[in-house]
C-alpha positions as CSV (number, residue, x, y, z in Angstrom):
1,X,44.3,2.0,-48.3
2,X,43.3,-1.0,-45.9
3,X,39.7,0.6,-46.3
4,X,40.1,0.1,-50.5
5,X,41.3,-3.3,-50.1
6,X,39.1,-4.5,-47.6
7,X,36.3,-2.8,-50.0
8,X,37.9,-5.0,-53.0
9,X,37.6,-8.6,-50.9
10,X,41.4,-9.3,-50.8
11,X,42.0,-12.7,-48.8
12,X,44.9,-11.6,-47.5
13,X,47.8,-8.7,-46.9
14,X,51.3,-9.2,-46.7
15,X,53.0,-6.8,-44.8
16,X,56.4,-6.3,-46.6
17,X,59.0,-4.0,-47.4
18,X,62.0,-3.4,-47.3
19,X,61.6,-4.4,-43.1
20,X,58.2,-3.9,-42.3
21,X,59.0,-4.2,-38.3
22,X,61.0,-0.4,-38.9
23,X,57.4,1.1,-39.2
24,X,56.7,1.8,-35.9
25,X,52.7,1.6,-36.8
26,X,52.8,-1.9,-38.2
27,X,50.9,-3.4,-34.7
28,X,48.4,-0.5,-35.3
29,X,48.0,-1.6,-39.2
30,X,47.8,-5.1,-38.6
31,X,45.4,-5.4,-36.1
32,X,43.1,-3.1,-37.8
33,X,43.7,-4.9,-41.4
34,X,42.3,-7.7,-38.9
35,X,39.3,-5.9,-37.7
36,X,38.4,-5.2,-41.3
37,X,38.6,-9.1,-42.0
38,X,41.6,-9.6,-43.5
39,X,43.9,-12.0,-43.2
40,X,47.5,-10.4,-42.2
41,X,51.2,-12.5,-43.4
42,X,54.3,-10.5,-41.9
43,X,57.2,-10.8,-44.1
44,X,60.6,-9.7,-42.7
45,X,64.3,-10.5,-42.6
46,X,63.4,-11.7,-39.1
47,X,66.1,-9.4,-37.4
48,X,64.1,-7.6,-35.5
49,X,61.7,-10.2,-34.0
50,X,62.4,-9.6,-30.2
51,X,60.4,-11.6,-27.3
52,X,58.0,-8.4,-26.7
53,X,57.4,-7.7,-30.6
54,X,57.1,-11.1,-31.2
55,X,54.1,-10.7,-28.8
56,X,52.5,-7.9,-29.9
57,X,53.1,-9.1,-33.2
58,X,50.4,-12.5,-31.8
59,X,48.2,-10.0,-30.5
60,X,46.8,-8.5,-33.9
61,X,46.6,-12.0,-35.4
62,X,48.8,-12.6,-38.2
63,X,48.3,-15.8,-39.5
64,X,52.0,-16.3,-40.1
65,X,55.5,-14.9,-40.4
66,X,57.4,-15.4,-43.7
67,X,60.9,-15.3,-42.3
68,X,63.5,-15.1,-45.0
69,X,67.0,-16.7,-44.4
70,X,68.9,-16.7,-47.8
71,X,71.5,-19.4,-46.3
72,X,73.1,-21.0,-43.6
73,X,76.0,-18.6,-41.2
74,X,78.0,-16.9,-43.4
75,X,75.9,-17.2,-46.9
76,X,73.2,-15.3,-44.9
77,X,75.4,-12.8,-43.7
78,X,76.9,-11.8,-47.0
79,X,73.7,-12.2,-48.7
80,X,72.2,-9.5,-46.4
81,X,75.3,-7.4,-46.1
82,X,75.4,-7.9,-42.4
83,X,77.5,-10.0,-40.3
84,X,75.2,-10.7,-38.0
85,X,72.5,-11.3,-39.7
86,X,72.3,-14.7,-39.4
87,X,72.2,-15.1,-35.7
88,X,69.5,-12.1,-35.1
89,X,67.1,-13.8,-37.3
90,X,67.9,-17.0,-36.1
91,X,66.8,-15.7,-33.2
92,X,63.9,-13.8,-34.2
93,X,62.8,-16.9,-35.8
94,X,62.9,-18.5,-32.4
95,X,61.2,-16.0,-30.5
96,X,58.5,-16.2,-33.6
97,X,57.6,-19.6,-32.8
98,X,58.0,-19.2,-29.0
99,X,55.0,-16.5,-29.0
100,X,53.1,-19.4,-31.3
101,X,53.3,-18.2,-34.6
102,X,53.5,-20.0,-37.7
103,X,56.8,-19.9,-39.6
104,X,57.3,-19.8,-43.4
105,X,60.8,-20.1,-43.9
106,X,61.8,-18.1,-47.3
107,X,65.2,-18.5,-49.3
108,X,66.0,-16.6,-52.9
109,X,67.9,-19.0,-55.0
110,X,70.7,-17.5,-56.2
111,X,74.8,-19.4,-57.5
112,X,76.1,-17.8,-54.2
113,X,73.5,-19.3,-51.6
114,X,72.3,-22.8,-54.0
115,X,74.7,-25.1,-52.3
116,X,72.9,-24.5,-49.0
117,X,69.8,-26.6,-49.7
118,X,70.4,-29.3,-47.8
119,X,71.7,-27.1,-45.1
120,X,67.9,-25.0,-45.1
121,X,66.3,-28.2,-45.1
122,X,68.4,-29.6,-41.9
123,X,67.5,-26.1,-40.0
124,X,63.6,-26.5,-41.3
125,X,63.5,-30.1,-39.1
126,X,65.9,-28.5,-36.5
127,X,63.3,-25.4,-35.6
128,X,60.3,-27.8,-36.4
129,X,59.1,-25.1,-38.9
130,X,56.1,-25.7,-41.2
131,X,56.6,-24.1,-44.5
132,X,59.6,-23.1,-46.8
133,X,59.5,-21.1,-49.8
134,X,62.2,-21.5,-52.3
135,X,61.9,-18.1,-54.4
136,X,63.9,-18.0,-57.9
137,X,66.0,-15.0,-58.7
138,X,63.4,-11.9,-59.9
139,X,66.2,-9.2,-60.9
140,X,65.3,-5.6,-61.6
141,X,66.5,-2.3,-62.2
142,X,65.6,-0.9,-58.5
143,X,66.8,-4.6,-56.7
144,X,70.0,-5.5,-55.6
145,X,69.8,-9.3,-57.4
146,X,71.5,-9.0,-60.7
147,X,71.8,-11.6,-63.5
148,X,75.2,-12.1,-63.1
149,X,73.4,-13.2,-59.6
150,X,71.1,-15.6,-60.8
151,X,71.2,-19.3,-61.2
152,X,72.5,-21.3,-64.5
153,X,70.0,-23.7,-65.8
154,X,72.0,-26.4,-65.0
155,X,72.2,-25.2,-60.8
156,X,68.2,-24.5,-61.4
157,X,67.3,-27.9,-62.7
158,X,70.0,-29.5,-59.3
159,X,68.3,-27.3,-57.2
160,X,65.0,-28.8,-57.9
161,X,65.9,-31.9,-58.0
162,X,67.4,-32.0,-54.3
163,X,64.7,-29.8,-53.0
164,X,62.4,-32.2,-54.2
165,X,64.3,-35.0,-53.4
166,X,64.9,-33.4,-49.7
167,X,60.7,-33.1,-49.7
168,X,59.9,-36.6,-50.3
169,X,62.8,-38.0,-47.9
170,X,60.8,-35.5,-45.1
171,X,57.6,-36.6,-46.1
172,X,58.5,-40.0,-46.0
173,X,59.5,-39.3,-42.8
174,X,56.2,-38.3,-41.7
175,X,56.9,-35.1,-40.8
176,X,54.7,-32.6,-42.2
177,X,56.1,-29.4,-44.5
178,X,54.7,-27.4,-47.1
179,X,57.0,-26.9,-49.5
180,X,56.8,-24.5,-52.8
181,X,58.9,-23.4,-55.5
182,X,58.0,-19.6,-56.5
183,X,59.0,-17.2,-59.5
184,X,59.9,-19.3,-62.0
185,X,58.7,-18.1,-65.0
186,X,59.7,-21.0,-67.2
């Protein structure tokens, strides 16, 4: 497959999943995905990201690690149905950037995680990361998100408004953050 698509010119591969770092091979893809040229993304739940993986992970030259974190503490936690989920990725996010990776922080948008913005944002400056991606809810027969999940239009439209209101107040600030809104379909 990373033969095809390095045949077909993709800029870039994502390595996703589920949790990609469960594949015990994923070094082994990477770095040859990087031999044939292409530019490698991990994205995980960030769990996993020990100080030796995180490492290895350097050595095949991904260019970054999408990291997502659908909350702050608790909000994380239920939202991944683990109740320590927040901590381990916290610290897989750490040990991320101590190896010198870049971090895209990602968060799904959903009525039980919205009110955490500001929250994201504060954590973003706190662990100096460089990119967040604010996803809208994409439901689906297979996912676990459900409409019942999803945002009214009136949370959508605050949410935007304060993440773009958070954006220029950090850019004022001089501090430099790439900051997108994805999925929404409107």
């Amino acid at each position: 497959v990373l033969n095809d698509l390095a045949d077909f010119n993709i800029p870039a591969l994502m390595f996703s999943g589920g949790e990609p770092l469960i594949r015990p091979d994923i070094y082994e893809l990477a770095n040859y995905a990087k031999l044939l040229g292409i530019r490698t993304v991990l994205s995980t739940n960030a769990t996993m990201i020990t100080p030796e993986n995180a490492q290895k992970l350097k050595e095949v030259g991904l260019t970054y690690i999408g990291a997502s974190l659908d909350g702050i503490g608790e909000t994380n936690n239920l939202f991944r149905g683990k109740p320590w989920a927040f901590e381990k990725a916290v610290a897989g996010i750490r040990n991320a950037k101590a190896a010198g990776h870049k971090i895209s922080l990602r968060m799904t948008l959903t009525k039980h995680n919205v009110s955490n913005i500001d929250g994201i944002f504060d954590f973003i400056l706190q662990e100096k990361i460089e990119r967040v991606c604010f996803y809208h809810l994409a439901y689906t027969a297979q996912g676990r998100g459900v409409a019942s999940d999803d945002c009214t239009l009136v949370e959508t439209r605050d949410a935007i408004e304060r993440i773009l209101n958070k954006t220029r107040e950090i850019h004022k600030s001089g501090y430099k953050l790439d900051v997108l809104t994805v999925d929404n379909h409107a």
